[in-house]
Every structure is written in structure tokens, then in C-alpha cells.
C-alpha positions in Angstrom: 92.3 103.8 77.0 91.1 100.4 76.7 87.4 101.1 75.1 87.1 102.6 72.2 83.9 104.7 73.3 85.5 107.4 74.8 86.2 111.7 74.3 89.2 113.6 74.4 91.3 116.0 73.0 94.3 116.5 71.3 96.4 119.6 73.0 92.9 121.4 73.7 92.5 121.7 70.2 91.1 118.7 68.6 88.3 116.9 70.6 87.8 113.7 69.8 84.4 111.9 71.0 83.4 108.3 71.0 81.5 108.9 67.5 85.0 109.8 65.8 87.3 107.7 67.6 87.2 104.6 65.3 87.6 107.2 62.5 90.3 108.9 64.1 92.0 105.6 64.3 91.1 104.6 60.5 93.1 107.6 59.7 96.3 106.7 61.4 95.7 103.2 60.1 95.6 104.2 56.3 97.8 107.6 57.1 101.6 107.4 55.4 102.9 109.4 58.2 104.0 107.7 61.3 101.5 107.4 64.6 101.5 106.3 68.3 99.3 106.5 71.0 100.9 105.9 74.6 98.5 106.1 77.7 99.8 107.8 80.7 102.3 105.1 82.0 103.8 105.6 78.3 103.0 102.0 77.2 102.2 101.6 74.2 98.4 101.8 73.1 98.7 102.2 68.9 100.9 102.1 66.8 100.4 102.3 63.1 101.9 100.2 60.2 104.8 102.8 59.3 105.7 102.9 62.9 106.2 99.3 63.2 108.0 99.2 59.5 110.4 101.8 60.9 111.0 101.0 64.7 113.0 98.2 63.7 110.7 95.4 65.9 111.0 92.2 65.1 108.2 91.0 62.4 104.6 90.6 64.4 105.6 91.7 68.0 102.5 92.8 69.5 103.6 96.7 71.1 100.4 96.5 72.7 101.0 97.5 77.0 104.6 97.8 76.6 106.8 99.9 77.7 109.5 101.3 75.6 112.5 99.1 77.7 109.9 96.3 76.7 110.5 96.6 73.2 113.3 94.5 71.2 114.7 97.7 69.8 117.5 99.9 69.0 115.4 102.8 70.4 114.6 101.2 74.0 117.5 102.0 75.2 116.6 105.7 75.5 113.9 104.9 77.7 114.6 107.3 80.1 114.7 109.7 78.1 111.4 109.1 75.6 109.4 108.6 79.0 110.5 112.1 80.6 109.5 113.5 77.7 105.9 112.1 77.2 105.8 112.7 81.5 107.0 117.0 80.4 104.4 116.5 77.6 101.7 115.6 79.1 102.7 117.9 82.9 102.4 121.0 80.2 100.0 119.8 77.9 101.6 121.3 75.2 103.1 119.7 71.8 107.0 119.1 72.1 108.5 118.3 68.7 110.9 115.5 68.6 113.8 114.3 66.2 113.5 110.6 66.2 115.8 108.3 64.0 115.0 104.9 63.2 117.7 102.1 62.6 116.3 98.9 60.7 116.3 97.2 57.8 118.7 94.2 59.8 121.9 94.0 59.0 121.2 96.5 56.1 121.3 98.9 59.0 119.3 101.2 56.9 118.3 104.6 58.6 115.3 107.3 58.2 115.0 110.2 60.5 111.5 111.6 61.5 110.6 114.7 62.9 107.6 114.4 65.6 105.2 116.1 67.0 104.4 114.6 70.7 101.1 116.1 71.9 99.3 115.4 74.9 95.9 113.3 75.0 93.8 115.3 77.4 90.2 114.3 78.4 88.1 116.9 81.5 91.1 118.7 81.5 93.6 115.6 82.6 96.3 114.2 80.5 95.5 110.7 79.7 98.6 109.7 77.7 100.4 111.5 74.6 99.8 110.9 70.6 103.1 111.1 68.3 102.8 112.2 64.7 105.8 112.0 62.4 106.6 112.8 59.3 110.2 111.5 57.2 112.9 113.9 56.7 114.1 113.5 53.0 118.2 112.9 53.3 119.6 115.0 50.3 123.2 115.1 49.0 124.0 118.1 46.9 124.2 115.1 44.1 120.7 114.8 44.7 120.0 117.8 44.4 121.8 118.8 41.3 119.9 115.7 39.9 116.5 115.6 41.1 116.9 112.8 43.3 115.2 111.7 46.6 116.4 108.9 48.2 113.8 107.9 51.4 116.8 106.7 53.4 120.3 106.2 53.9 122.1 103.2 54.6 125.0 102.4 56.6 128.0 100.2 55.9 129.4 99.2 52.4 126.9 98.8 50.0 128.5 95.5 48.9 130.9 93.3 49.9 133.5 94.3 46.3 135.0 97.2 49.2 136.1 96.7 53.0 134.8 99.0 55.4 137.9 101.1 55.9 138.1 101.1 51.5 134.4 102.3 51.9 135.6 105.1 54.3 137.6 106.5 52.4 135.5 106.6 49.4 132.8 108.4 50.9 134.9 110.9 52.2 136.6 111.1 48.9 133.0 111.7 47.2 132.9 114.8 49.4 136.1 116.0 47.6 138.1 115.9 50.4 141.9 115.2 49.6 143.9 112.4 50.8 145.5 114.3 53.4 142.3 115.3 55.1 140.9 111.9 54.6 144.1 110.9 56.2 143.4 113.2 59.4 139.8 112.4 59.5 140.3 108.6 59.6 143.6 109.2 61.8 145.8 107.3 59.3 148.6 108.7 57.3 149.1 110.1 54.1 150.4 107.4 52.4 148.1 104.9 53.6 145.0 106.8 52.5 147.1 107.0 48.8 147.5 103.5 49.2 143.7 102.7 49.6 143.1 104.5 46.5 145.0 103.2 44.5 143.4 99.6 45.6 140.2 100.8 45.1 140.8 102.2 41.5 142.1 98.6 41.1 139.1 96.7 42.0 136.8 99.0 39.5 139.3 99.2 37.2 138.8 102.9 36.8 142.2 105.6 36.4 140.7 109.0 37.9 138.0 110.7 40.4 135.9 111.3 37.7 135.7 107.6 36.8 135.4 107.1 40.3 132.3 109.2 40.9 130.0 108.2 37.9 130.8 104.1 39.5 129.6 105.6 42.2 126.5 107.5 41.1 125.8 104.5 38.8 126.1 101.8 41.8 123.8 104.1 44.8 126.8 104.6 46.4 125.3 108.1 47.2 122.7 106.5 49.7 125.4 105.0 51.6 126.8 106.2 54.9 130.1 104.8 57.4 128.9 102.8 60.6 130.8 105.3 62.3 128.4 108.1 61.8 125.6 106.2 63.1 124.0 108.6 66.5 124.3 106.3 69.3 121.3 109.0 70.7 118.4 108.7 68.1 115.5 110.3 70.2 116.4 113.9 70.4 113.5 116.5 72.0 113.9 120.1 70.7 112.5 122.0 73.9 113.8 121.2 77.1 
């Protein structure tokens, strides 16, 4: 998959000859969804600017004949897993979607999931590696929705340093209207703790109710924000076994 003068096709669907192929690459290039070409080792061939933006790589690492353990990146760790996927892709040479989810941003640790679509490259009837194609999935808060919002991602951790993260906790549950007493259980602390937070936290915005707490939250983003502890420790998820 070195040359760019070659023919193939995309699940027996799309055939792709040596005429097209720098168009078909132009596309990805310029495309807004996410792209990647792996040959049939599964290292990496292409992959196109909103891949990179999203995979969390460090700025100008060249992905170019790696494989995915190769890669300085949350994601690499699920190596086993990505590469028996693109081997069952490519052994049925049928599309497998995939639920993919990107940390980056740095210590932002800023999220965006992605649904793909892994589909095998075939040319004379032989899988020669697998394209992915993803696109974002919008994460929506029934705040957004009420309001027309549509944040891109989500964001995990405090969204500045005024709260600690244990303050920020129980915020965000309290945003989901949960009382103190199933804050309490969620967080396993007691009652009175979770009561105690509270009442910090009012302090530090100077605001007297949940009302007042909820429009300093609306008007600070707080809605985009997320605890560490519900970051997936598995963010490459395929949907058919």
C-alpha cells in the first residue's frame, strides 16, 4: 500500500482504481469526519487531520508504519483488541461498526466519542488492510436540549480550580437533582458530609439555593463537565462480535 497507483475496493462495494486513488485520499484529507487506512499488519497507512486532532498523539508524530502499541496514546493500550478486530474485519470482509472514544486535550482531559465504520480494503478478492470512517457523537444533557445547545465534547475534571474534585462531585451529581442522601451513597460518604460540601460550595459562589446554584452553573459551562471517575478505562468498543 506503498504506491499510490493501485485498485481496490471498499467491502466489494466501492472500487477504487489508480485514477481515483489520489482523489479518494483528497477527500479524507479535506473530509470533517474522521479517517484511517491500516494495511493488513494493522499499521498504520493514513490517517487524516481529525484523526490526529482527536487520537490524543503528541503534536507532529509521524503514524506512518506503526502499530497501534507504537503509538504514544491512551488508545494503544487496547491493542489487542483494535488488531483482532481489523484481523475479524478483514477474515469476513464485511464492515464492523465500532464505538471509539478519544481522550485528549492534555491535562484538559477533554473527551469525544465516535462511532466507526471499519471496512475491509479488498483488492482480486484479498483483504489488503481495513479503512475506518467515523463520525462524532453529539453528548447532549437534557439542559441542552431544553436550550438548543450542542456542546462537541465533554470534559473531565473541574472546570476550574475555584472547586476541589470531591466539591465538583458532588455538584454534578447535584445538577442531576439527586438529593444529598443519594449523593451520599453514590460517592460512599455520609449524609452529613455531602450537606457539609454544600454548604462550602454555596460559600465559595456566594449563592443561598439550587436555583442559584444551577444558573452559576449554566452560566460558567459547568454542563460540559464530567468527574474523572466516569472516564471508560475501555474506549475501543466493537458492536458485533
Amino acid at each position: 500500500m506503498e504506491t499510490e497507483i493501485m485498485s481496490f475496493s471498499v467491502n466489494n462495494e466501492l472500487d477504487v482504481h489508480s485514477t481515483s486513488f489520489d482523489a479518494f485520499i483528497s477527500y479524507m484529507d479535506t473530509s470533517t469526519d474522521f479517517w484511517v487506512i491500516k494495511d493488513a499488519e494493522s499499521r498504520f497507512v493514513y490517517g487524516n487531520d481529525v484523526m490526529l486532532h482527536y487520537s490524543g498523539l503528541p503534536k507532529g508524530f509521524d503514524i506512518k508504519g506503526k502499530l497501534d502499541s507504537e503509538c504514544p496514546a491512551p488508545w494503544s493500550e487496547h491493542e489487542e483488541i483494535i488488531q483482532a478486530n481489523d484481523k475479524n474485519v478483514m477474515a469476513r470482509k464485511q464492515t464492523i461498526p465500532v464505538l471509539n472514544t478519544f481522550t485528549f486535550g492534555g491535562k484538559e482531559k477533554r473527551i469525544q466519542p465516535f462511532l466507526l465504520e471499519i471496512t475491509p480494503l479488498i483488492k482480486e478478492g484479498r483483504s489488503i488492510g481495513i479503512v475506518g470512517r467515523g463520525k462524532k457523537l453529539e453528548i447532549y444533557s437534557m439542559y441542552h436540549f431544553e436550550n438548543g445547545f450542542h456542546p462537541e465534547t465533554l470534559s473531565f475534571g473541574p472546570p476550574d480550580k475555584l472547586f476541589t474534585d470531591q466539591e465538583f462531585n458532588v455538584i454534578f451529581f447535584t445538577l442531576q437533582s439527586m438529593s444529598a442522601k443519594e449523593i451520599a451513597k453514590k460517592l460512599n460518604l455520609s449524609h452529613r458530609t455531602i450537606e457539609n460540601k454544600l454548604a462550602i460550595i454555596y460559600q465559595k459562589i456566594d449563592v443561598n439555593s439550587l436555583v442559584q446554584l444551577k444558573e452559576y452553573c449554566r452560566a460558567h459551562g459547568y454542563y460540559n463537565y464530567a468527574p474523572t471517575l466516569y472516564i471508560n478505562p475501555n474506549s475501543y468498543i466493537p458492536l458485533v462480535s
